[in-house]
C-alpha positions in Angstrom: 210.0 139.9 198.3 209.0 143.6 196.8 210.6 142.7 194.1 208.2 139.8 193.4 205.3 142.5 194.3 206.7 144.5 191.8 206.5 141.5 189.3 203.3 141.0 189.9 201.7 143.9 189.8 203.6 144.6 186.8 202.2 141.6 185.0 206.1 140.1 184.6 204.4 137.1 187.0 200.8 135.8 185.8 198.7 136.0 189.6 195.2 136.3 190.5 193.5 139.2 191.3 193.4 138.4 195.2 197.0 138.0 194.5 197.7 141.1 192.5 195.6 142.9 195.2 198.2 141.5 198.3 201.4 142.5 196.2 199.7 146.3 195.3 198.9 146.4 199.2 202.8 145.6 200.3 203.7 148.2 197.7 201.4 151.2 198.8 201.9 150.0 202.6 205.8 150.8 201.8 204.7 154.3 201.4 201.6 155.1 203.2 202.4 152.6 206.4 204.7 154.8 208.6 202.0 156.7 208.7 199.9 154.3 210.5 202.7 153.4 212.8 203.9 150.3 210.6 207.1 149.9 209.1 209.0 147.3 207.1 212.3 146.1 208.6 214.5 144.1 205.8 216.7 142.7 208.3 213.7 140.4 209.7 212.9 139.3 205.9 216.8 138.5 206.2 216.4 136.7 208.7 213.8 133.9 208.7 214.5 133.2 205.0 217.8 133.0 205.9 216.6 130.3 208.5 214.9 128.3 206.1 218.1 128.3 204.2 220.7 127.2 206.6 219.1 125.6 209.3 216.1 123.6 207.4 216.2 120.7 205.5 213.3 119.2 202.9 212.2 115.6 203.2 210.8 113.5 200.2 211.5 112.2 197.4 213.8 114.3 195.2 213.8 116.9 197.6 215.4 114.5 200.6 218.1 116.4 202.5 218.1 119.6 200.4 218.0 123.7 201.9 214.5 125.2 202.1 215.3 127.8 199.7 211.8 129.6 199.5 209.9 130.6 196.2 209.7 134.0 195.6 206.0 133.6 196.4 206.6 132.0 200.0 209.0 134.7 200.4 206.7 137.1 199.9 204.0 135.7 202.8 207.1 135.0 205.5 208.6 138.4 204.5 205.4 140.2 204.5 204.7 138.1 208.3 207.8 138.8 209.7 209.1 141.9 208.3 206.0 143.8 208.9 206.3 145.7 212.4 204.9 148.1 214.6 206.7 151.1 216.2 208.2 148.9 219.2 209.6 146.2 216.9 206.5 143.6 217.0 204.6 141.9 214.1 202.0 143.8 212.5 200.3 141.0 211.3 198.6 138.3 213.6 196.4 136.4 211.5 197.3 135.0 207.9 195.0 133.5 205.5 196.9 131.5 202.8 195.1 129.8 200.2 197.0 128.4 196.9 196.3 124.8 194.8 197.3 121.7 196.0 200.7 120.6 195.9 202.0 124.5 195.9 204.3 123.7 199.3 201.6 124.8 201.9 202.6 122.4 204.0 206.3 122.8 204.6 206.2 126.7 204.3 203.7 126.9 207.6 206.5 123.9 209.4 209.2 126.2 208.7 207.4 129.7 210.3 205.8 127.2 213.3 209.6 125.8 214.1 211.2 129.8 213.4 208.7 130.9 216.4 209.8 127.5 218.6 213.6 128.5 218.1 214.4 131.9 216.1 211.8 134.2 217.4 212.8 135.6 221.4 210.0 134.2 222.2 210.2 133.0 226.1 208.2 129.8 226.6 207.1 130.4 223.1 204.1 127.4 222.7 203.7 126.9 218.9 200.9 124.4 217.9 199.4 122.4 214.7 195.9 123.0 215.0 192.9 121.1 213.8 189.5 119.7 215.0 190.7 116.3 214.8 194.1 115.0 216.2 194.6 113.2 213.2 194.7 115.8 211.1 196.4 118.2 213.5 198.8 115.2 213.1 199.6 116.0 209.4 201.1 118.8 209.8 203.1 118.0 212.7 204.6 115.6 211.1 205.8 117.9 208.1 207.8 119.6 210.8 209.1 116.8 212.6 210.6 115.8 209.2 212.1 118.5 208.8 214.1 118.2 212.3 215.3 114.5 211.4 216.5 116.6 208.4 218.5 119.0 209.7 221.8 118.4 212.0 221.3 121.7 214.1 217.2 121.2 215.1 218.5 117.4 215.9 221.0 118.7 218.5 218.8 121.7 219.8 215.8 120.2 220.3 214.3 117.0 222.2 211.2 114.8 220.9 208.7 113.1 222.9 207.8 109.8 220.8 209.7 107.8 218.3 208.8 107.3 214.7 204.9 108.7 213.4 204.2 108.8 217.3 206.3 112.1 218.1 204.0 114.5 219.8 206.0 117.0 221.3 209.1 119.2 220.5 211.3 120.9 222.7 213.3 123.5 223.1 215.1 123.8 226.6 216.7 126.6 225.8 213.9 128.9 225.7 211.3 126.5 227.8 209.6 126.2 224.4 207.6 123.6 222.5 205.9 122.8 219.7 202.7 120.4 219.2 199.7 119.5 217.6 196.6 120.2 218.9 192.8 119.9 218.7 189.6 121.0 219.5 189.3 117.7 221.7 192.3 119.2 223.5 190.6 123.1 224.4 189.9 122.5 227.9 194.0 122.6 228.7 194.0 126.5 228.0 196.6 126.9 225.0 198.4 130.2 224.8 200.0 130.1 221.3 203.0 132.5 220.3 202.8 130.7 216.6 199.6 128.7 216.0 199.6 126.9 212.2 195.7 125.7 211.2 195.6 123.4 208.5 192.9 123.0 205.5 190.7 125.4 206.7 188.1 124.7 204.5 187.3 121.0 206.1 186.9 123.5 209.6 182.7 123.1 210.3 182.5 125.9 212.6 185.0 128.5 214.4 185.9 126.6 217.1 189.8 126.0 216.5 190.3 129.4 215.2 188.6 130.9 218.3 190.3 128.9 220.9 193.7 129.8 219.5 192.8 133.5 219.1 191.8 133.1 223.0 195.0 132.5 224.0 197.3 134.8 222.4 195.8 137.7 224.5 199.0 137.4 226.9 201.1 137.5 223.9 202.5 140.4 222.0 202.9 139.3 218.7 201.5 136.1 218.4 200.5 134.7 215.0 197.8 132.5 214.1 198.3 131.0 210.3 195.8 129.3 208.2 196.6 127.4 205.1 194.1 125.6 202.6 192.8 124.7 199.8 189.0 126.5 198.8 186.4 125.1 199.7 182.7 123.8 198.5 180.6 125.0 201.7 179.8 128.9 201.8 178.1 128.2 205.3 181.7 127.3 207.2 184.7 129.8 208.9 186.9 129.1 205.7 184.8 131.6 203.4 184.2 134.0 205.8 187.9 134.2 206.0 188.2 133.9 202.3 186.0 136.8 201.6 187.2 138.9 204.3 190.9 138.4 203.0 189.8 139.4 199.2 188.1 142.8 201.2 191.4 143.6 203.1 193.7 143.1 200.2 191.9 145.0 197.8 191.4 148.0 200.2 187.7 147.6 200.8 188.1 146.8 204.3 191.1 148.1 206.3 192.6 145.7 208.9 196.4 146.2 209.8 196.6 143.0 211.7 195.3 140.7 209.1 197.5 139.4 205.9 196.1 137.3 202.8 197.8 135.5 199.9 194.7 134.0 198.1 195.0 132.5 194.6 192.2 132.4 192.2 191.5 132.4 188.4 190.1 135.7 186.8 187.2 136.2 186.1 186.2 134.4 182.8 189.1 132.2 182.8 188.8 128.5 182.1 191.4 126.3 183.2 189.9 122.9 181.9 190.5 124.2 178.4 193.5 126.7 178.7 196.5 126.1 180.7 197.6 130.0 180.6 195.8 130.6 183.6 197.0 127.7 185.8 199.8 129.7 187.3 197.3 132.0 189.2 196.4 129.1 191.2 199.1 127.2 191.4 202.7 129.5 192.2 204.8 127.3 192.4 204.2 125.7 189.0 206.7 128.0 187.2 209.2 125.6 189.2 208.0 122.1 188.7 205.3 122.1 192.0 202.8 120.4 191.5 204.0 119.7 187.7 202.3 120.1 184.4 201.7 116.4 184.1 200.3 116.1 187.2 197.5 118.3 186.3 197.2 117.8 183.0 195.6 114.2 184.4 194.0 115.5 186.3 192.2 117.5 184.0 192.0 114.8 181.5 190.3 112.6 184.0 187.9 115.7 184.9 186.7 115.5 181.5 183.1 114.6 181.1 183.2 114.1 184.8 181.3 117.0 186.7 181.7 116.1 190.3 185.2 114.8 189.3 185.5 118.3 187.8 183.9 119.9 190.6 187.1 118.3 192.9 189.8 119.7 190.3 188.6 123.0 190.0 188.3 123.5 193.6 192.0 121.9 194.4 193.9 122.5 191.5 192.1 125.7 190.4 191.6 127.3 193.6 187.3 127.4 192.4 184.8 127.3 195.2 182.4 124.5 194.0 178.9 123.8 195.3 179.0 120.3 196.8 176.3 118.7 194.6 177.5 118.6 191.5 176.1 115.2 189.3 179.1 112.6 188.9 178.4 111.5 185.3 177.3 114.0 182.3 174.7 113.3 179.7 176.9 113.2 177.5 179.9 110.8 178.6 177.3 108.7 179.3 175.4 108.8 176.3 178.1 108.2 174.1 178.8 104.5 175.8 175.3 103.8 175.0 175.4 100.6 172.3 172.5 98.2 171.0 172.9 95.0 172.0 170.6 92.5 173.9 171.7 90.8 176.6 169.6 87.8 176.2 172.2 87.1 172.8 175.5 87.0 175.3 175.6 83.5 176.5 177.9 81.9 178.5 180.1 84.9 179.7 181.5 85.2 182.6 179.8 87.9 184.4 180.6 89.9 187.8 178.0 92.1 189.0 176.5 94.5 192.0 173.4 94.0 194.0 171.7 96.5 195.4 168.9 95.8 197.8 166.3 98.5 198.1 164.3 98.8 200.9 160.8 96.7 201.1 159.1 99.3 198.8 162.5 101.6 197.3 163.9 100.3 193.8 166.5 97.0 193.8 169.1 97.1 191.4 171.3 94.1 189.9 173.9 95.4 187.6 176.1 92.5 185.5 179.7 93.2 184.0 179.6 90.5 181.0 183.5 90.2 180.2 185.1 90.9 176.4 185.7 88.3 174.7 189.1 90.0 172.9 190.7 92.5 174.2 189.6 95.1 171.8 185.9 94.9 173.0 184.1 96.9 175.5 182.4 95.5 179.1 179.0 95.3 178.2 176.2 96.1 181.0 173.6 93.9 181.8 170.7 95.7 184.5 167.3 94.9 186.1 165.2 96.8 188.3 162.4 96.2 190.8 159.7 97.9 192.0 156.3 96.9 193.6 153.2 96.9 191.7 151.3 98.7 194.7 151.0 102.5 194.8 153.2 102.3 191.2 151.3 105.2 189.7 151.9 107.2 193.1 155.2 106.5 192.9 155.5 107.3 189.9 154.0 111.0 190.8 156.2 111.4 193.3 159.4 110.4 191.5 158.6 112.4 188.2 159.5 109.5 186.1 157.5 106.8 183.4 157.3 103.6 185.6 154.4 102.6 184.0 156.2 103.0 180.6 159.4 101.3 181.8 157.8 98.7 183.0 155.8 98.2 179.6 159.2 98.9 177.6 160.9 95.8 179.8 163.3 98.0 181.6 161.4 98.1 184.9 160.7 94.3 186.5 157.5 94.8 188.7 156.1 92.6 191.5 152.6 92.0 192.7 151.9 93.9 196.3 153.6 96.4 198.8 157.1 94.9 198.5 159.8 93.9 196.3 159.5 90.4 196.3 162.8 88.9 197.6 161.9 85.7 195.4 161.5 87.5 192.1 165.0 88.3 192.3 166.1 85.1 193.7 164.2 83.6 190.5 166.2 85.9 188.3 169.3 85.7 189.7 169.0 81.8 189.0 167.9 82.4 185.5 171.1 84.0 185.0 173.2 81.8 186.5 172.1 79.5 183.6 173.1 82.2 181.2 176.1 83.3 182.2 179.1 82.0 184.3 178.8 84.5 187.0 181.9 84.5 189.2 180.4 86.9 191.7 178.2 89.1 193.1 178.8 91.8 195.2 176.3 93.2 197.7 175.9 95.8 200.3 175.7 93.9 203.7 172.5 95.5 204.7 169.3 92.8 204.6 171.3 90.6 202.7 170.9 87.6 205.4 167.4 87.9 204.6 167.8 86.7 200.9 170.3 84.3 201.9 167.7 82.4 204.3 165.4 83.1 201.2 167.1 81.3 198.5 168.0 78.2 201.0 164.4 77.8 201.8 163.6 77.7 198.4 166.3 75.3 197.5 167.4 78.2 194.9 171.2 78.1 194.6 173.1 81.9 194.3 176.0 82.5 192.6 179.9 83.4 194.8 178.4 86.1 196.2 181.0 89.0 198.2 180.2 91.8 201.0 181.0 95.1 199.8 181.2 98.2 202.0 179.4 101.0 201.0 181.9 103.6 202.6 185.0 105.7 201.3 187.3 102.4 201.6 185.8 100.3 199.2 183.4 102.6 197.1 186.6 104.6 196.1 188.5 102.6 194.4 185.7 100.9 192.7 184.4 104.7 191.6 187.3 105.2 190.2 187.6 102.1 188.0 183.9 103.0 186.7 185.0 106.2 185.9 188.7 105.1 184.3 186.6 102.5 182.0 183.4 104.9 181.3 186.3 107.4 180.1 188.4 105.1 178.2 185.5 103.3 176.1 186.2 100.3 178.1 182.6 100.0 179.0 179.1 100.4 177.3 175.4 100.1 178.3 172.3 99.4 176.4 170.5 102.6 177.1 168.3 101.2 179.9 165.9 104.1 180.9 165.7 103.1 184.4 169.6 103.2 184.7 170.0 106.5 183.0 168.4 108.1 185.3 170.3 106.7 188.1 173.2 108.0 186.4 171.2 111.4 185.6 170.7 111.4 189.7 173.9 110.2 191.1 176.0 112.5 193.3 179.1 112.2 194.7 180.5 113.4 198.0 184.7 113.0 199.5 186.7 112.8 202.6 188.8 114.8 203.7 191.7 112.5 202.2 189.7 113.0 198.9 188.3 109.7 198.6 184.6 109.4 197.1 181.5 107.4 197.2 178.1 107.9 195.7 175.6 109.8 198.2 171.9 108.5 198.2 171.4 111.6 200.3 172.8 114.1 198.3 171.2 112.8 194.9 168.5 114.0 192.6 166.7 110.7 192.4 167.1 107.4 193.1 170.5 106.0 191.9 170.8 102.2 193.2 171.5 100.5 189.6 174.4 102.9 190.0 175.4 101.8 193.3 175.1 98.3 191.7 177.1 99.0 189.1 179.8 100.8 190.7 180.0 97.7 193.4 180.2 95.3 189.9 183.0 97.3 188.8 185.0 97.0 192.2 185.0 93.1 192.1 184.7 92.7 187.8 187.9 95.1 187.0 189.9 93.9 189.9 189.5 90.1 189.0 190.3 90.8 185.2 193.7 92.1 186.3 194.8 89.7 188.7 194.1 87.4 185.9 195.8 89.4 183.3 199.1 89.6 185.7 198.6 86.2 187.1 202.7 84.6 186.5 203.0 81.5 184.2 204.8 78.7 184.9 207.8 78.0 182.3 209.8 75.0 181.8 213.5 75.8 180.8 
């Protein structure tokens, strides 16, 4: 592992600064340490890499079955962890903060030092724990460890799990009255007293809390270690960046803290990894051997392309960037480039798909069409309306900063007389295009649609199939991403409405913890319902199309 300092600091291995600043640290703490009372004992380093070696197994894919041979870069942090002590033998370090891209092997590198302290570590009732706010996600890494017992013959025979399957909660280690778990913040009130104490993806952490409860506990300890892993984050409010910024001050030498450790990636300063691959290793250590792969991020990339809030998620996970959370989805210039004349009132008889979305009595309702190619060379083309209510239109119009009255006389904006959007208006235009086009089905959000349904039977007004479509992660995600995938690959164009370009100007994404998007009414600039129409269209019109396309045929032999 000072060998890979060395490396480092000599420039033979591209880091980041944070990085460069941990391995100079290790190498002037060789010297300067004793001093302080700290010493490094080899034998330890020996030791639990030696562990991961012989005694752990990986799980997945190519990796099935195979030694936990460490990088030289995981080395480094469990070498630096464990081979760090004070004058009576004990770790120097008892908190970590590890931050790297995804994909670099977080995961299985804090199993392997959270199963060392359960079994390895002369620990007495050592209690090791995955920690989160969340069971669920405490869950995660858990189960990372639990794999790796099914793995390996000698953890099977030495230890005892509570549960079968995904459902294990508890391992145990008789020998030592020892256990390890996951727990969460739900779980506090039971008084945890970790030896090892692994917190996952920090940066999703709202407040202290987990941190805080585990530090608690380790005062009856004497080397307890708490160890956080994660990606960076997009929320400079929450404990992740306090710990981020603390660990850049304690590496570089501005602050001095002997009891806290930090392997942080990060890009230089100046440094653009959506246009220059040189710099990817700083972020990503492990990609020198195949984790997470060139290809993998190179489509990553590609797809970030024109994309800023996909950007805004690549940067942050694959490029170790903290990203503001607001960043606009589409950019004026992706979208302006799938602009195309055309009038839809010249597209007869297509079959169409599309997205309604219902405003509120006074907000803007959107109906967005998908009219299908008619060869396979040819684009989507986009067919949109807009409603507002005549009432208070040059207030709103004040308010929203925007032309309504000149939309409205350019035909892009549909107005109708009072307070309210009249329900009917759309109705009456909906059935207007059902004459047009074959429309297969329309999908709408489930809020006041019963309304419109009553409505159009009233009225004796017949509407097209239409199809509920959720407005959280499950469904909008997958339809986002088709939008996106077709915007991208010129498999879709517009006509330049005014009133849906600035829902695309205004629209704003926001993700899960699993990564999964949906557009954020909230968190936007404006209004952005033709895009939330739109984006529904594209759930139901692109998924149809290719159940079609792959639909078997019958032949006769």
């Amino acid at each position: 592992m000072t060998t890979y300092a060395r490396k480092v600091v000599a420039g033979k291995i591209v880091a980041g600064p944070h990085v460069r600043a941990a391995c100079n640290r290790h190498l002037e703490d060789l010297e300067q340490a004793p001093s302080r009372g700290f010493f490094f004992d080899l034998e330890k380093v020996k030791r639990i890499i030696g562990f991961c070696r012989d005694v752990l197994k990986l799980n997945g894919g190519e990796y099935e079955g195979k030694p936990y041979i460490l990088l030289d870069w995981q080395a480094f942090i469990v070498g630096s962890l464990f081979g760090w002590v004070d004058v009576e033998g004990l770790r120097r370090f008892r908190v970590a903060y590890v931050s790297t891209g995804k994909g670099s092997g977080k995961s299985p590198l804090a199993a392997a030092v959270g199963l060392y302290g359960l079994v390895a570590d002369g620990e007495a009732r050592a209690e090791c724990y995955s920690a989160a706010t969340k069971k669920d996600q405490a869950m995660i890494l858990f189960r990372d460890a639990v794999a790796m017992v099914d793995q390996s013959a000698i953890l099977r025979d030495a230890l005892i799990k509570s549960g079968k399957g995904s459902t294990v909660w508890n391992l145990a280690y008789h020998k030592s009255g020892s256990f390890f778990r996951p727990i969460s913040s739900d779980d506090g009130q039971s008084g945890p007293r970790p030896h090892i104490a692994l917190i996952d993806e920090i940066h999703e952490h709202k407040n202290n809390f987990v941190v805080e409860m585990m530090r608690a506990g380790t005062k009856s300890r004497r080397q307890a270690l708490i160890f956080m892993i994660t990606n960076s984050g997009s929320d400079k409010t929450g404990p992740c960046w306090d710990y981020h910024t603390y660990g850049t001050q304690v590496a570089s030498g501005q602050l001095t803290d002997d009891s806290f450790f930090s392997y942080i990636c990060a890009l230089d300063e100046g440094d653009d990894p959506i246009n220059d691959e040189s710099c990817w290793d700083k972020a990503n250590p492990s990609l020198r051997f195949g984790l997470p792969g060139y290809r993998y991020i190179r489509e990553q990339v590609r797809e970030a392309k024109g994309m800023p809030s996909k950007e805004a998620v690549v940067r942050r996970l694959n490029f170790c960037e903290w990203t503001g959370a607001d960043a606009p989805w589409i950019s004026a210039d992706v979208w302006m480039d799938a602009r195309r004349d055309y009038d839809w009132r010249n597209l007869r008889s297509r079959r169409a798909w599309g997205g309604l979305d219902l405003g509120s009595t006074t907000d803007l309702t959107g109906l967005v069409l998908w009219l299908e190619p008619e060869t396979a060379e040819d684009p989507w083309q986009l067919v949109t309306f807009a409603w507002l209510p005549e009432q208070d239109l040059l207030r709103k119009e004040e308010v929203d900063r925007v032309p309504y009255l000149a939309w409205k006389s350019a035909g892009y904006l549909e107005t109708t007389p009072g307070r309210a959007v009249s329900r009917l208006a759309v109705l009456r235009r909906l059935a207007e295009l059902q004459n047009m086009f074959d429309i297969q089905c329309i999908a709408f959000d489930r809020w006041r649609i019963e309304d419109l349904k009553q409505m159009a039977e009233d009225e004796g007004i017949a509407l097209p199939p239409m199809e509920p479509f959720g407005q959280g992660f499950k469904d909008m995600s997958p339809a986002l991403d088709k939008f996106e995938s077709a915007l991208l690959n010129g498999e879709v164009v517009h006509d330049g409405n005014s009133v849906f370009t600035w829902c695309a100007a205004n629209a704003v994404t926001v993700a899960d913890s699993a990564e999964n998007r949906k557009l954020s009414k909230n968190k936007a600039t404006g209004r952005i319902d033709l895009m939330v129409a739109a984006v529904m269209g594209a759930g139901i019109a692109l998924n149809s199309a290719r159940e079609e396309s792959v639909e078997p045929a019958l032949i006769i032999l």
